[in-house]
C-alpha positions as CSV (number, residue, x, y, z in Angstrom):
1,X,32.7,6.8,-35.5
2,X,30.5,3.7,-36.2
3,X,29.5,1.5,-33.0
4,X,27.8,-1.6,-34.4
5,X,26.3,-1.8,-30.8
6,X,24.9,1.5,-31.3
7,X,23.8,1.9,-35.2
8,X,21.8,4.6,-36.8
9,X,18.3,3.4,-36.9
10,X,16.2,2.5,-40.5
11,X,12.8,4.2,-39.5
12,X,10.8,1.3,-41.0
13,X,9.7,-1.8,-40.6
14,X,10.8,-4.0,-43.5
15,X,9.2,-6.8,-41.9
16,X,5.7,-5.1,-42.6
17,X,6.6,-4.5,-46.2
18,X,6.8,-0.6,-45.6
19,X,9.9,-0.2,-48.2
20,X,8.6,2.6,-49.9
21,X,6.8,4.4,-47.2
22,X,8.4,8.1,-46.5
23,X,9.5,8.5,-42.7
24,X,10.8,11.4,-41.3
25,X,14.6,11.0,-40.3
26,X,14.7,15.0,-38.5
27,X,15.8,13.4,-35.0
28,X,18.2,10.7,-36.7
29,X,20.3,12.8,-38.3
30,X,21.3,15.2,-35.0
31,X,23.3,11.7,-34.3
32,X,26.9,12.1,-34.1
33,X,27.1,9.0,-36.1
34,X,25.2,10.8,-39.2
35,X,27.0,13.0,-41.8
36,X,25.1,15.8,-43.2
37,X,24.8,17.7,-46.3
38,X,21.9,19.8,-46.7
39,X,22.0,22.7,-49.7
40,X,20.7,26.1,-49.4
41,X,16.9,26.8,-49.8
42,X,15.7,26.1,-53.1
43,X,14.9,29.5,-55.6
44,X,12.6,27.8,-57.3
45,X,11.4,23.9,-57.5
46,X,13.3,21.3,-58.4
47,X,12.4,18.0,-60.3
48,X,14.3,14.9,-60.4
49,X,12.8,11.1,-61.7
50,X,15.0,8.4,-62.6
51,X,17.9,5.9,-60.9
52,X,19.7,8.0,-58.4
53,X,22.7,7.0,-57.1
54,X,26.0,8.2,-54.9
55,X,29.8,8.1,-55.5
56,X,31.6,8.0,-52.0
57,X,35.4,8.4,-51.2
58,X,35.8,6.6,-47.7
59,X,38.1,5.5,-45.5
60,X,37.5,3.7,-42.2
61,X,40.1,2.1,-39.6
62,X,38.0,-1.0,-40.0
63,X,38.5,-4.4,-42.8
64,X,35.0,-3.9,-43.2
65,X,32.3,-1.4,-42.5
66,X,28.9,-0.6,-44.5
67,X,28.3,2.8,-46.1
68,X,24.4,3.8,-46.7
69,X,23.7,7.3,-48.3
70,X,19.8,8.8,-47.8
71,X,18.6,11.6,-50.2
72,X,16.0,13.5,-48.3
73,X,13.4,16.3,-48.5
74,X,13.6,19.3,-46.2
75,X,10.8,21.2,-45.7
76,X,10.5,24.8,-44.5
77,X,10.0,23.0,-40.9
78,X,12.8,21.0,-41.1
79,X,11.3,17.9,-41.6
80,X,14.0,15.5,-43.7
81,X,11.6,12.9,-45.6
82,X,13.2,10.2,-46.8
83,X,13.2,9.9,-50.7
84,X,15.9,7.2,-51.4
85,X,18.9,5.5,-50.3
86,X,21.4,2.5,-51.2
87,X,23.8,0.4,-48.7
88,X,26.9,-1.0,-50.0
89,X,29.1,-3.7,-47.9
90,X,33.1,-2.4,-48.4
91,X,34.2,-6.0,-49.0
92,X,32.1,-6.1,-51.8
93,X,33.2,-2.5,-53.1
94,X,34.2,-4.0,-56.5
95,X,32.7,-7.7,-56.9
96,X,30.2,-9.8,-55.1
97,X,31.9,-12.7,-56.7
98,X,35.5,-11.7,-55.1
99,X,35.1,-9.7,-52.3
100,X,38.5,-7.8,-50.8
101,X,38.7,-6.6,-47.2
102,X,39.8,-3.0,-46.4
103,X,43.1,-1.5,-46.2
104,X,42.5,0.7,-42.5
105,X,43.2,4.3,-43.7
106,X,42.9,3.9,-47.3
107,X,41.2,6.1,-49.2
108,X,38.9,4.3,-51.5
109,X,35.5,4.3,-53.9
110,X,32.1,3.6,-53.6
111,X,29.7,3.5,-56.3
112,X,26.1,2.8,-54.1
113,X,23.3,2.4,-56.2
114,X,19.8,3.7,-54.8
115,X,16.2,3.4,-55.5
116,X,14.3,5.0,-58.1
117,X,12.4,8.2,-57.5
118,X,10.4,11.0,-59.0
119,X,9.7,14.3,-56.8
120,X,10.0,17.4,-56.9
121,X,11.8,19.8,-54.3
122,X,9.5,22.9,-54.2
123,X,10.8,26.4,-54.3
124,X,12.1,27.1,-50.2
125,X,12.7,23.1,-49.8
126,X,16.5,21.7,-49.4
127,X,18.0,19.0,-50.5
128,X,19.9,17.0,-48.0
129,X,22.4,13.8,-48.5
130,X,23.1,11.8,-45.2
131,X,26.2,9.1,-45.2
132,X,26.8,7.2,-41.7
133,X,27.3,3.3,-41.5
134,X,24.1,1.8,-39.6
135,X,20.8,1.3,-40.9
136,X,19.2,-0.9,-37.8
137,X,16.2,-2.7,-38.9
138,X,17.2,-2.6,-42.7
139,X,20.6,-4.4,-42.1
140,X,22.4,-6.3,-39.8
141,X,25.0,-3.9,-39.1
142,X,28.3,-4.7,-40.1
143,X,30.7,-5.9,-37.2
144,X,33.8,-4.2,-38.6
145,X,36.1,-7.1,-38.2
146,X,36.3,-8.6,-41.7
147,X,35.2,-12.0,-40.7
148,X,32.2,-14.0,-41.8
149,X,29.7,-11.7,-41.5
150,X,27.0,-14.3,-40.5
151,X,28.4,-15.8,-37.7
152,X,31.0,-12.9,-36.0
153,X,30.0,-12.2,-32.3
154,X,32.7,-9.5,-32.0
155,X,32.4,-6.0,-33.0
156,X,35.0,-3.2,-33.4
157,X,34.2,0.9,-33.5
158,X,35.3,2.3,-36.8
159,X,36.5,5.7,-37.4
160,X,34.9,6.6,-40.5
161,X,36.4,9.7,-42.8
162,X,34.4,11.0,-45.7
163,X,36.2,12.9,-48.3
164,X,34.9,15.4,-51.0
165,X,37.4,17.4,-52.4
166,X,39.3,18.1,-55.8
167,X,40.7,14.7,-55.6
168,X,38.2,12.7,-54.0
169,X,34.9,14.1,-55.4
170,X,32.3,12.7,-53.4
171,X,28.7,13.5,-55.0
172,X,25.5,12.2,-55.2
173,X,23.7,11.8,-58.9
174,X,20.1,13.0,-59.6
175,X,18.7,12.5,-62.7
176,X,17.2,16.6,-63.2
177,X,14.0,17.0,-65.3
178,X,14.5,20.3,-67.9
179,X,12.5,23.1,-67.0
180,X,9.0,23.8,-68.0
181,X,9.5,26.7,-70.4
């Protein structure tokens, strides 16, 4: 479910410029409103530099809703650092220049493009993917009504379905350094 009224907060301040700043998203993602994939502890480390980038097959009961995928850094604490993420409106799912409200229920795909990053998951780390539909502070969040998005007052809860299976491979893609040999 996505409440507009109650959105998964963006843990910085973009007002203050702090875009690039890590922030520890541990408490955000116990939110019902959060999906979370985290991978097994790392065997050994891990490096990844380049664009990274998500595909998503989504459906929500809404016209219009926002999808934002974080790639984080789990430590042996369970501390999630934020390393990345990307937001994509679903009207403009396949054009800026023409966007196309939702079909509620339908299955469709999201390419979300995310920032650039270099780092490198240490042996014991995990790698974890969030998905949910808020990012208060970063966004306005979306009302879910498919009207003007500037000027709506309304708001409608979402049901929100993520899919990742044969079908509908949902994945994230990390641009994997070779191995020091």
């Amino acid at each position: 479910m996505f409440d507009p009224l109650d959105a998964a907060p963006y843990l910085l301040d973009l007002s203050e410029n702090e875009n690039s700043v890590p922030e520890n998203y541990r408490e955000v993602e116990k939110r019902p409103d959060v999906l979370v994939y985290t991978s097994e502890p790392l065997q050994e480390d891990v490096a990844i530099a380049g664009e990274i980038s998500a595909v998503l097959y989504a459906a929500s009961s809404a016209r219009d809703t926002d999808w934002l995928v974080r790639l984080s850094d789990v430590d042996e604490e369970g501390n999630s650092i934020r390393l990345s993420d990307g937001i994509i409106c679903a009207r403009y799912r396949h054009s800026f220049a023409e966007p196309k409200l939702l079909e509620p229920g339908q299955i469709e795909r999201y390419e979300i493009r995310m920032g650039k990053i270099a780092n490198v998951f240490e042996k014991g780390h995990r790698i974890r993917v969030c998905v949910t539909s808020g990012a208060e502070n970063f966004s306005f969040p979306n009302p879910n009504t498919g009207t003007d998005l500037a000027t709506e007052t309304e708001t409608v809860v979402a049901r929100q379905h993520i899919y990742h299976d044969e079908q509908h491979p949902s994945h994230i893609r990390l641009p994997l350094l070779p191995k020091n040999r």
